[in-house]
N, C-alpha and C positions, 0 to 999 in steps of 0.2 A: 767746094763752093767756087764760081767762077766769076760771082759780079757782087761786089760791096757795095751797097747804096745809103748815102747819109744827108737828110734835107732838114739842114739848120739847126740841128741839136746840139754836132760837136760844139760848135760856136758858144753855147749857152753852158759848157761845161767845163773845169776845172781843168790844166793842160795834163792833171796828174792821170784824172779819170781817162782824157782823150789817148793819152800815151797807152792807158792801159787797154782801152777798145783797139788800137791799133795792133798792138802786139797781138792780141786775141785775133782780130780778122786777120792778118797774116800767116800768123799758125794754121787757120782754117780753108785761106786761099789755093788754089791749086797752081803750084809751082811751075806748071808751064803754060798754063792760059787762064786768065787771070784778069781781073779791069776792076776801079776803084769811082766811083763817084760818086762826087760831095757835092750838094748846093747851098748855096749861103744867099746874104741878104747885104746890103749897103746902108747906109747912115745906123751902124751896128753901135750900143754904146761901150765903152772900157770898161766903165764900171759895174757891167752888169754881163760880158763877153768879151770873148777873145776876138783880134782882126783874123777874121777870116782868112785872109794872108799865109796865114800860119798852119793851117791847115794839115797842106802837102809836107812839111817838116816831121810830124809826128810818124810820118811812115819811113821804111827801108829809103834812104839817099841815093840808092841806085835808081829808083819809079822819077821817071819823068813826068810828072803834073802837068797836062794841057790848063791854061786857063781861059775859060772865054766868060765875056760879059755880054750880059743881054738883060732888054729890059723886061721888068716882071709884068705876067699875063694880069694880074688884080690888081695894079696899078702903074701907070702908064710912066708917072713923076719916082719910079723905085729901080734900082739895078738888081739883078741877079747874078753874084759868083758862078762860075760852075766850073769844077777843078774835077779832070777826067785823067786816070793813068790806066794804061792797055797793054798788055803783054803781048798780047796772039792773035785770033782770030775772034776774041771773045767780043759781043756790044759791035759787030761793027754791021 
């Protein structure tokens, strides 16, 4: 596999689960080209998700996490996360 894509689920799920999706895409990633990306959402609750933030932690500490924000296409008043890590020539 060369491209991991995740919009907005980790967020809504337990860090135990997200630890475990990670480990699993990694296994499955290809070790020399490779790209990860996650999109999230703004005014996220605690109570009911994780800060998005936290995201790029669950993975290998060596992935440098780009992160850009941008406002979301179906509403104008909302931000978009978007945390992109890139190995090679993969996504670009």
């Amino acid at each position: 596999i060369n491209i991991f894509f995740n919009s907005s689920s980790f967020v809504e799920m337990s860090p135990t689960i997200i630890k475990n999706y990670a480990a699993h895409v990694e296994r499955c990633l290809d070790p020399t080209n490779k790209a990860i990306a996650m999109i999230s959402y703004d005014k996220y609750d605690l109570n009911t998700s994780i800060d998005p933030n936290l995201l790029p932690t669950f993975f290998n500490k060596s992935y440098k996490f780009k992160k850009e924000v941008n406002e979301s296409p179906s509403d104008k008043l909302r931000k978009n996360f978007y945390y992109i890590y890139n190995s090679g020539t993969c996504a670009r």
